[in-house]
N, CA, C and O atoms as CSV, one atom per row, in Angstrom:
chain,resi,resn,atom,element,x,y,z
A,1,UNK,N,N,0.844,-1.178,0.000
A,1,UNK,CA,C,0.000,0.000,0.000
A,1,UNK,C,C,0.884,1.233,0.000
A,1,UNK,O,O,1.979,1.240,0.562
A,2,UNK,N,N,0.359,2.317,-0.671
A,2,UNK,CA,C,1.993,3.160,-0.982
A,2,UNK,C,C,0.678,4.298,-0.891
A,2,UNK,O,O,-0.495,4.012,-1.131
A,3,UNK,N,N,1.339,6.039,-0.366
A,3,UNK,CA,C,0.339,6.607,-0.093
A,3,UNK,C,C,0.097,7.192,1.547
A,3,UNK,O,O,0.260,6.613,2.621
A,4,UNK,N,N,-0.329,8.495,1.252
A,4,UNK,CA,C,-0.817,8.770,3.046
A,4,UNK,C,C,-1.903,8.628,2.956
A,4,UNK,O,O,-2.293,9.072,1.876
A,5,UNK,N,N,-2.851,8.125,3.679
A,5,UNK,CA,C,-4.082,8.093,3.952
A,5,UNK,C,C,-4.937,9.379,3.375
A,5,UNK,O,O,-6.138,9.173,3.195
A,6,UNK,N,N,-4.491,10.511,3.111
A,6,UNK,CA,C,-5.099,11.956,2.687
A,6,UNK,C,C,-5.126,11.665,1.469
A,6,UNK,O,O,-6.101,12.078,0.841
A,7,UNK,N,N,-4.238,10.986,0.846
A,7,UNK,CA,C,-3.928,11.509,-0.583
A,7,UNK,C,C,-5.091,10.951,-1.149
A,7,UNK,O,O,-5.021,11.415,-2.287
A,8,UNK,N,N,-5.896,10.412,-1.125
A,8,UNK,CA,C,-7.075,9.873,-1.890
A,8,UNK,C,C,-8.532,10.875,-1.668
A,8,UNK,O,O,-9.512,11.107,-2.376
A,9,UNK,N,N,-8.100,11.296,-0.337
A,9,UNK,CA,C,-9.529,11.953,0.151
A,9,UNK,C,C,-9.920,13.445,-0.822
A,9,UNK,O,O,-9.051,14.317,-0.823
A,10,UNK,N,N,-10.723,13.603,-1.321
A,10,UNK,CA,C,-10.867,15.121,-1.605
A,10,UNK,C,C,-11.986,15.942,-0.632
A,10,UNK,O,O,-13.116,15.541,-0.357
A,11,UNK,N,N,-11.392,17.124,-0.219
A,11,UNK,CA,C,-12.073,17.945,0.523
A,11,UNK,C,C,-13.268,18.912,-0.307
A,11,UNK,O,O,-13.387,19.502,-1.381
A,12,UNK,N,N,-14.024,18.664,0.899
A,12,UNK,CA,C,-15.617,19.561,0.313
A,12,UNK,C,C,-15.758,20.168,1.117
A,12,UNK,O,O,-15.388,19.830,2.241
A,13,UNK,N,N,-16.451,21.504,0.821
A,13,UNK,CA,C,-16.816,22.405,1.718
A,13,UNK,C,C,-18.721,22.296,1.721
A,13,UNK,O,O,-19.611,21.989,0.928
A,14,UNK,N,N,-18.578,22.811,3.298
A,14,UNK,CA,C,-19.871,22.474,3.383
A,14,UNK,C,C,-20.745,23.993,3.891
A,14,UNK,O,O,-20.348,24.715,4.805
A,15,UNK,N,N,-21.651,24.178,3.290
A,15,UNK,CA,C,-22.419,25.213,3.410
A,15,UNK,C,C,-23.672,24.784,4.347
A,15,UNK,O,O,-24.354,23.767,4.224
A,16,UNK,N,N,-23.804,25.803,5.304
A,16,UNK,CA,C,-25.294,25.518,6.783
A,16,UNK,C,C,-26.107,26.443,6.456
A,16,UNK,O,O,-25.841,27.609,6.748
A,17,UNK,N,N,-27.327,26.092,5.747
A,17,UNK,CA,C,-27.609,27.404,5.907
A,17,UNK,C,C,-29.083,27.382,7.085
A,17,UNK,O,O,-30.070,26.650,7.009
A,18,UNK,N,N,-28.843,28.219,7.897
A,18,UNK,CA,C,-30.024,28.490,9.133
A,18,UNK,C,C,-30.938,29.259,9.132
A,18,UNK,O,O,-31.427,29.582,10.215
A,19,UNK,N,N,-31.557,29.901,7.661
A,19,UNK,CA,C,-32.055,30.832,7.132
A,19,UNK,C,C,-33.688,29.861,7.832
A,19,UNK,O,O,-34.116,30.361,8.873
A,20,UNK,N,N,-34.062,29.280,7.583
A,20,UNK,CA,C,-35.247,28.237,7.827
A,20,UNK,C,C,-35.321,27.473,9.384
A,20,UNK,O,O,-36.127,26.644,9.807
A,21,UNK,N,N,-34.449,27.945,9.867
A,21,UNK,CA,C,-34.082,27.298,11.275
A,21,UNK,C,C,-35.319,27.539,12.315
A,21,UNK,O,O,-35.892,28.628,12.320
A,22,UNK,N,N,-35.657,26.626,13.078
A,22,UNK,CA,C,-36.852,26.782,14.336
A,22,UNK,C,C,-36.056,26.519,15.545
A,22,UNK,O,O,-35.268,25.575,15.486
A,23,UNK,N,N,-36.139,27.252,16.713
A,23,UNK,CA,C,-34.891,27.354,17.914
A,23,UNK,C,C,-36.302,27.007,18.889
A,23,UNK,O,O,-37.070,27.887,19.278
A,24,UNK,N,N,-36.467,25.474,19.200
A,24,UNK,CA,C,-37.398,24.974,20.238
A,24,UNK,C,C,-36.706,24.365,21.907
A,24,UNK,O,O,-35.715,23.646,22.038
A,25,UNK,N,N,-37.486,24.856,22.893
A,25,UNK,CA,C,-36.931,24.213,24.014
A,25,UNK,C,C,-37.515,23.109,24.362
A,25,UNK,O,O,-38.741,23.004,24.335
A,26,UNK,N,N,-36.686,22.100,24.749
A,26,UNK,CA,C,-37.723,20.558,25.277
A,26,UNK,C,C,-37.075,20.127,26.376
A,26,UNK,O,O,-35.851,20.061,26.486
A,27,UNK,N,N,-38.241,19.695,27.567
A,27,UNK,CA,C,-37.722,19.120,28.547
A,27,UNK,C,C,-37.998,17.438,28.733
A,27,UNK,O,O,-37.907,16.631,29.657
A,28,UNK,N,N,-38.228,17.420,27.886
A,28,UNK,CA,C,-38.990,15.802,27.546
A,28,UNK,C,C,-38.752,15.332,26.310
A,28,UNK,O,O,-38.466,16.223,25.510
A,29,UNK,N,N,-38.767,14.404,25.942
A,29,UNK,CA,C,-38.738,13.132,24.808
A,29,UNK,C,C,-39.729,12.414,24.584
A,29,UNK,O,O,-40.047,11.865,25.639
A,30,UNK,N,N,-40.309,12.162,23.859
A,30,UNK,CA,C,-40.967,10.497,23.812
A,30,UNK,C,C,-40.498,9.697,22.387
A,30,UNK,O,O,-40.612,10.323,21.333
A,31,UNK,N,N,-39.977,8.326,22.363
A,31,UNK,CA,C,-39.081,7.791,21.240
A,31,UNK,C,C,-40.225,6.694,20.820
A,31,UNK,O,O,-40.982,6.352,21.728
A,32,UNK,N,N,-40.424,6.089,19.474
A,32,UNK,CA,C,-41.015,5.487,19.118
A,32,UNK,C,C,-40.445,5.021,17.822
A,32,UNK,O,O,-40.033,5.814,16.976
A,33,UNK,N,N,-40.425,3.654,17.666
A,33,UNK,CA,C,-39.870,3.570,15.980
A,33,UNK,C,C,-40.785,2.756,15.529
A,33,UNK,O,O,-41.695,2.154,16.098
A,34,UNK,N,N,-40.386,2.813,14.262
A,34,UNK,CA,C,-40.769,1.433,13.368
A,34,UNK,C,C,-39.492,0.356,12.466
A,34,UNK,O,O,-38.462,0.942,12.132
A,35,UNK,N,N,-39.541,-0.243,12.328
A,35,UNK,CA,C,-38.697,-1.000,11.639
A,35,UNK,C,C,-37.500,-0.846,10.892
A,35,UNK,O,O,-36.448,-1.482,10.835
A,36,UNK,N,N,-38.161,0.671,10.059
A,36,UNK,CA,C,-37.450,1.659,8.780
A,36,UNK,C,C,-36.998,3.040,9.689
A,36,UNK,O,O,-36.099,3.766,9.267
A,37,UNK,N,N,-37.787,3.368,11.124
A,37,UNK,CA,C,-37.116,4.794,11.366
A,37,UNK,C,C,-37.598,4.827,12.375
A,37,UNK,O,O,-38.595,4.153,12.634
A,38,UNK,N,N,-36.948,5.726,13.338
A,38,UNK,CA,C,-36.833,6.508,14.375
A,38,UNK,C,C,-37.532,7.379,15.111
A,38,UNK,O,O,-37.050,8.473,14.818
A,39,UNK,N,N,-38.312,7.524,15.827
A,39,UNK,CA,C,-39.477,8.722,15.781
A,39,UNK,C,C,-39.175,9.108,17.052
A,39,UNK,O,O,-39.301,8.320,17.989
A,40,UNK,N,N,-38.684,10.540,17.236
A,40,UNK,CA,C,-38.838,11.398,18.405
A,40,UNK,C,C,-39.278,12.650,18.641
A,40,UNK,O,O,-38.749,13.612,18.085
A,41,UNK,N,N,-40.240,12.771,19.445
A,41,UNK,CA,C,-41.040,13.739,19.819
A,41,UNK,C,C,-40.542,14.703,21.065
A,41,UNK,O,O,-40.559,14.213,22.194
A,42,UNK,N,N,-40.176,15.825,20.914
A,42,UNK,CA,C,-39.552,16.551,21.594
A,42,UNK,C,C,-40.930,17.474,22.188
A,42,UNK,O,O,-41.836,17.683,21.381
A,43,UNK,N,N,-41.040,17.923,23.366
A,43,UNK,CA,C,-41.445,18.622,24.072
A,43,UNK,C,C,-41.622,19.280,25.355
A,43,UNK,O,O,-40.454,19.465,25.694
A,44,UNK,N,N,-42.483,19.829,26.437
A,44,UNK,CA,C,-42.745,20.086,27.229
A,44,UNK,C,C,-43.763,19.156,28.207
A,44,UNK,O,O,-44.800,18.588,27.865
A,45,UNK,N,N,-43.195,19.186,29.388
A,45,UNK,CA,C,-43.923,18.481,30.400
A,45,UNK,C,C,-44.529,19.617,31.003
A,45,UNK,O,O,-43.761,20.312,31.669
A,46,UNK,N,N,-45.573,19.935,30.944
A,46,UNK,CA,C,-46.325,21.102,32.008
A,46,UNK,C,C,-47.108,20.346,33.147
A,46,UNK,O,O,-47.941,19.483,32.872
A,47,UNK,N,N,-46.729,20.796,34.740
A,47,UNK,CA,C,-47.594,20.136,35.390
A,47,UNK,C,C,-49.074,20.601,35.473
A,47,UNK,O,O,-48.936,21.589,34.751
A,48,UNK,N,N,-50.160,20.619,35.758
A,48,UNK,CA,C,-51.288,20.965,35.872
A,48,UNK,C,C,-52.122,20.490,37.226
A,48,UNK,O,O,-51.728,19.594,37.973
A,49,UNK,N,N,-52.956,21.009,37.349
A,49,UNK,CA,C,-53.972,20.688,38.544
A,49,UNK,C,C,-55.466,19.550,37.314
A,49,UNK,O,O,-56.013,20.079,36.346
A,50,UNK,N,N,-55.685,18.444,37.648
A,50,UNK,CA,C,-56.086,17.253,36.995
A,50,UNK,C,C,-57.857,18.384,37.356
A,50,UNK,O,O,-57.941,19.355,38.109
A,51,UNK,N,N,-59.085,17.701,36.429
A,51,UNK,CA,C,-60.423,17.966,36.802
A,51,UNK,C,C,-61.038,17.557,37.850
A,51,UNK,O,O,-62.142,18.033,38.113
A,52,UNK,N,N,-60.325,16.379,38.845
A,52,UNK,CA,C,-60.315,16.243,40.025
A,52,UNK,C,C,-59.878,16.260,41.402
A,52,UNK,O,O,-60.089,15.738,42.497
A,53,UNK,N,N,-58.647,17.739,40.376
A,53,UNK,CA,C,-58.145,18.090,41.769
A,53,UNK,C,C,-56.678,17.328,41.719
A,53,UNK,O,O,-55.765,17.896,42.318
A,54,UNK,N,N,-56.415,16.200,41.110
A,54,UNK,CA,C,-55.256,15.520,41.356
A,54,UNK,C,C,-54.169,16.413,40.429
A,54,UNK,O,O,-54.454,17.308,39.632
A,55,UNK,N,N,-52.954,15.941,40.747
A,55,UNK,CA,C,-51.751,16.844,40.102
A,55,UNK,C,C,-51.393,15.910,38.978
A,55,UNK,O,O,-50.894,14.814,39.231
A,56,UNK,N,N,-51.652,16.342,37.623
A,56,UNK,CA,C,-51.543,15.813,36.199
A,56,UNK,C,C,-50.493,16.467,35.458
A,56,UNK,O,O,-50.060,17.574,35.777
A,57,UNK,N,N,-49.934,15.572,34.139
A,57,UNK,CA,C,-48.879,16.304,33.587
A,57,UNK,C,C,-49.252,16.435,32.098
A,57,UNK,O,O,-49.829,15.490,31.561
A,58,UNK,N,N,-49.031,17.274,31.569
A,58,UNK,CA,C,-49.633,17.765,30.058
A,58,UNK,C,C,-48.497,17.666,29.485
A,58,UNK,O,O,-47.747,18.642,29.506
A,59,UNK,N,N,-48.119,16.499,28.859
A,59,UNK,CA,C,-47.252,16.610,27.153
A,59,UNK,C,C,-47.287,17.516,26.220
A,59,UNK,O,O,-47.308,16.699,25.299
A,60,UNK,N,N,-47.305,18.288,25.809
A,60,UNK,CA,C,-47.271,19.324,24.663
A,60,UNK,C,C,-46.305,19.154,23.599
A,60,UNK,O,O,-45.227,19.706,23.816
A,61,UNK,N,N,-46.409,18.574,22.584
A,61,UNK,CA,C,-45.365,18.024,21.868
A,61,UNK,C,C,-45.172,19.173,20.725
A,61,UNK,O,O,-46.003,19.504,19.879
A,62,UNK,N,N,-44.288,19.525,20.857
A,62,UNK,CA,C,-43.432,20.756,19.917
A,62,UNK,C,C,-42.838,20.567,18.520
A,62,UNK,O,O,-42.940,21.406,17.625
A,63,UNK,N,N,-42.046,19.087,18.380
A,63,UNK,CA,C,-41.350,18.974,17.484
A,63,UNK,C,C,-41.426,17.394,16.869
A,63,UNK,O,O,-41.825,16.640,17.757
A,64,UNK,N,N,-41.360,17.223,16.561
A,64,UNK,CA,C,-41.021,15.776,15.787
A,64,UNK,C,C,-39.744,15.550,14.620
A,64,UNK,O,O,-39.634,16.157,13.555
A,65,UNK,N,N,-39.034,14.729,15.043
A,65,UNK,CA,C,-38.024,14.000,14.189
A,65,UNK,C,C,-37.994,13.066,13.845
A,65,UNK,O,O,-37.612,12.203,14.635
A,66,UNK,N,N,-38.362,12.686,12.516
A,66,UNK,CA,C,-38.293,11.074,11.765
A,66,UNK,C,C,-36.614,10.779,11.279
A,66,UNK,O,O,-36.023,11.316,10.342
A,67,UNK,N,N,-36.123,9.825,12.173
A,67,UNK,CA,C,-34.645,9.199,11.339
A,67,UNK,C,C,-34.939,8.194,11.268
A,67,UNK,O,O,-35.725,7.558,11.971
A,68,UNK,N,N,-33.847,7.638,9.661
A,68,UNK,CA,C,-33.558,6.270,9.425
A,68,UNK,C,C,-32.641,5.915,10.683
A,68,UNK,O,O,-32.409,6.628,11.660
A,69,UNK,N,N,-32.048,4.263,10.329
A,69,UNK,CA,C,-31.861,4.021,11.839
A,69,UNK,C,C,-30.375,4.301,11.484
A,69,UNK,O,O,-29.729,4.171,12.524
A,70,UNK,N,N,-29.512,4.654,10.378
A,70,UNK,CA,C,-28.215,5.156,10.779
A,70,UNK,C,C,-28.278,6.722,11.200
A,70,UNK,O,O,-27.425,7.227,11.929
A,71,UNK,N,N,-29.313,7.391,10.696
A,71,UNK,CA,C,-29.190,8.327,11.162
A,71,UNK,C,C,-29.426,8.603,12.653
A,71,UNK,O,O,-29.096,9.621,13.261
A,72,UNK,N,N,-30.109,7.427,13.183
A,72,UNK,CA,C,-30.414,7.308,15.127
A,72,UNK,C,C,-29.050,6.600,15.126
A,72,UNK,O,O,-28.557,6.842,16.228
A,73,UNK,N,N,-28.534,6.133,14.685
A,73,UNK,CA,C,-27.111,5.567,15.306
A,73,UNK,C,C,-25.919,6.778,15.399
A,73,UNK,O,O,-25.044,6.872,16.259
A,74,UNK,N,N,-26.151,7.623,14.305
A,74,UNK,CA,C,-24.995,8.533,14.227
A,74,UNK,C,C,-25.644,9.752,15.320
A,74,UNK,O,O,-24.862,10.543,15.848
A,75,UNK,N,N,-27.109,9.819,15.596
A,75,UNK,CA,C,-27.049,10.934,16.520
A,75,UNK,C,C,-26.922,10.016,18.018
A,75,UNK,O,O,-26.441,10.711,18.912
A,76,UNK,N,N,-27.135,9.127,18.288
A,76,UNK,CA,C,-26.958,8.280,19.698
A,76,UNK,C,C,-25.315,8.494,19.657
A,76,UNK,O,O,-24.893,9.089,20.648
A,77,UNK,N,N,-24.442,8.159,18.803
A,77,UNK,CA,C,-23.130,8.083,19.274
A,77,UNK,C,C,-22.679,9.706,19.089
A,77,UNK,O,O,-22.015,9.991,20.087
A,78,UNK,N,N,-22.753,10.499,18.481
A,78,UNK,CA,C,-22.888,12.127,19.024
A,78,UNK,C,C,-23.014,12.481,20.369
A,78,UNK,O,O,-22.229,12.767,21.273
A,79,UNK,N,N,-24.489,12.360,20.216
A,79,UNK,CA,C,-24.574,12.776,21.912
A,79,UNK,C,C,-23.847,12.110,23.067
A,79,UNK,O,O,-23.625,12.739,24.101
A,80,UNK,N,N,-23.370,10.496,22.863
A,80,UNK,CA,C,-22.681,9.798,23.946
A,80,UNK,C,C,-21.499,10.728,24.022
A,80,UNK,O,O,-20.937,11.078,25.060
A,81,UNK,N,N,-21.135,11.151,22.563
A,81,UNK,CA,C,-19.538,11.963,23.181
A,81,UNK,C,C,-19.609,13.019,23.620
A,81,UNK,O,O,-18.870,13.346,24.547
A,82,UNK,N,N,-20.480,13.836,23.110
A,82,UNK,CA,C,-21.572,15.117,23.983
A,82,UNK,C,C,-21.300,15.215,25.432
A,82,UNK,O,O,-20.576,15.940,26.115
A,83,UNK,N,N,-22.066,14.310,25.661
A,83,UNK,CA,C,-22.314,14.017,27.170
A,83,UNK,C,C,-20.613,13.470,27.901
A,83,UNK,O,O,-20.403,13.548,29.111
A,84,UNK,N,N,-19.845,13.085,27.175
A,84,UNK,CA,C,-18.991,12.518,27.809
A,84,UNK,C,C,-18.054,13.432,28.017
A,84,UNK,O,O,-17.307,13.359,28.992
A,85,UNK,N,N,-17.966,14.627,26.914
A,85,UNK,CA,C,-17.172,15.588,27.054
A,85,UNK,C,C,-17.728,16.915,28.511
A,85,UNK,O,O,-17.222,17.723,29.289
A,86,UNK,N,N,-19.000,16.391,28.130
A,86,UNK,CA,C,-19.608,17.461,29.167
A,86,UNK,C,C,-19.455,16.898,30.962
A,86,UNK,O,O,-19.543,17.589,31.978
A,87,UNK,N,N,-19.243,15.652,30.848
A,87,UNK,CA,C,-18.991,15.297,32.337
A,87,UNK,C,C,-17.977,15.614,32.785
A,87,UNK,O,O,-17.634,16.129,33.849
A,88,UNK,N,N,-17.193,15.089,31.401
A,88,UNK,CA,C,-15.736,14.894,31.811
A,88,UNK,C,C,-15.506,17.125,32.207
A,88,UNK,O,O,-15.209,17.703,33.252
A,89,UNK,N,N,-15.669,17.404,31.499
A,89,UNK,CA,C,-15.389,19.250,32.137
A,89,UNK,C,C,-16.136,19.485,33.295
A,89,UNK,O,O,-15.710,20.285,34.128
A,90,UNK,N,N,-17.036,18.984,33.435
A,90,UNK,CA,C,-17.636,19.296,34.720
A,90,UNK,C,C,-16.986,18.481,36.037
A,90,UNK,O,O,-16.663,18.768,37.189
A,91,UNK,N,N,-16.986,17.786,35.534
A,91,UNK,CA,C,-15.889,16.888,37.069
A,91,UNK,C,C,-14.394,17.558,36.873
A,91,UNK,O,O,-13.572,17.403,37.776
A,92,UNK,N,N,-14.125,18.133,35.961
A,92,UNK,CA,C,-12.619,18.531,36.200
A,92,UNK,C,C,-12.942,19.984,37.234
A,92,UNK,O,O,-12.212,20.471,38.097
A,93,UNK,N,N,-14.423,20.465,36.731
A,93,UNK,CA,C,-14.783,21.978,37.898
A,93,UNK,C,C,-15.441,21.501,39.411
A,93,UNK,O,O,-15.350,22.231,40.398
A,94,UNK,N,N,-16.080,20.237,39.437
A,94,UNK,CA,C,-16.636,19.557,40.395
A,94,UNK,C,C,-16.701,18.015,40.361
A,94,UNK,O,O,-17.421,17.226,39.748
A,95,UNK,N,N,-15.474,17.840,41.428
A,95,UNK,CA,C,-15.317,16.511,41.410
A,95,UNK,C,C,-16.425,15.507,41.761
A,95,UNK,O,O,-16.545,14.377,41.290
A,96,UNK,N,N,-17.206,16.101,42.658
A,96,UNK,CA,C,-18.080,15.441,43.520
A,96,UNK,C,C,-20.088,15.725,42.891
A,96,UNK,O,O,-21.098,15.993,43.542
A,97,UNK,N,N,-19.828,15.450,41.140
A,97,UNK,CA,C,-20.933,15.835,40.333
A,97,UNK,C,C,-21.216,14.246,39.950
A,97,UNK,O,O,-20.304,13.656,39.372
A,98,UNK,N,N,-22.505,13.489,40.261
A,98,UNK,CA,C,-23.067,12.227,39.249
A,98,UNK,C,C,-22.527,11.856,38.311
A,98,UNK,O,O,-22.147,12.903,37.786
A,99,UNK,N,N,-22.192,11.004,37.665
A,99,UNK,CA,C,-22.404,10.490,36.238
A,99,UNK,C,C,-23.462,9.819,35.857
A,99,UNK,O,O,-24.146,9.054,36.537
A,100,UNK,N,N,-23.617,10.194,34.481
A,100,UNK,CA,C,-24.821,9.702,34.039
A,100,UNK,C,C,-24.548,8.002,33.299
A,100,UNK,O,O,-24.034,7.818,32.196
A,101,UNK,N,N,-24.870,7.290,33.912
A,101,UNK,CA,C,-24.618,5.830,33.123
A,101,UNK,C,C,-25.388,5.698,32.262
A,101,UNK,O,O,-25.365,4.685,31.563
């Protein structure tokens, strides 16, 4: 094999454009798939007072995301490093912070 590993690759530039962008807050999830894709529902948990007085919680679902399942594989292993980078800085500021298993 003769060659650096680069020399084959060609570089692309990649254009974002956020012109169409929606900036939603969610404190909740709900995940659901099917066979072919991924379904997650991003939203709000609001607590409420129930019609009988009992303390109820209102889903309000904001957003929805349909992925194929590499695309749930490539955002599951994202966020694992996400999160791993984010512990790992936070225990370097507070040793004595949870981890999330």
């Amino acid at each position: 094999m003769s060659g650096t590993p680069n020399q084959n690759q060609q570089q692309v530039a990649i254009r974002i454009d956020e012109t169409k962008m929606v900036t939603t807050y969610a404190n909740t999830i709900r995940t659901t798939n099917t066979q072919d894709e991924v379904i997650l529902d991003f939203g709000l948990n609001v607590p409420q007072q129930g019609p009988d007085g009992q303390q109820a919680i209102h889903f309000s679902i904001g957003s929805r995301v349909v992925l194929n399942w590499n695309g749930a594989k490539r955002l599951a292993m994202t966020l694992s490093e996400l999160v791993r980078r984010y512990e790992q800085a936070v225990s370097e500021a507070q040793n004595n912070v949870p981890r999330i298993q």
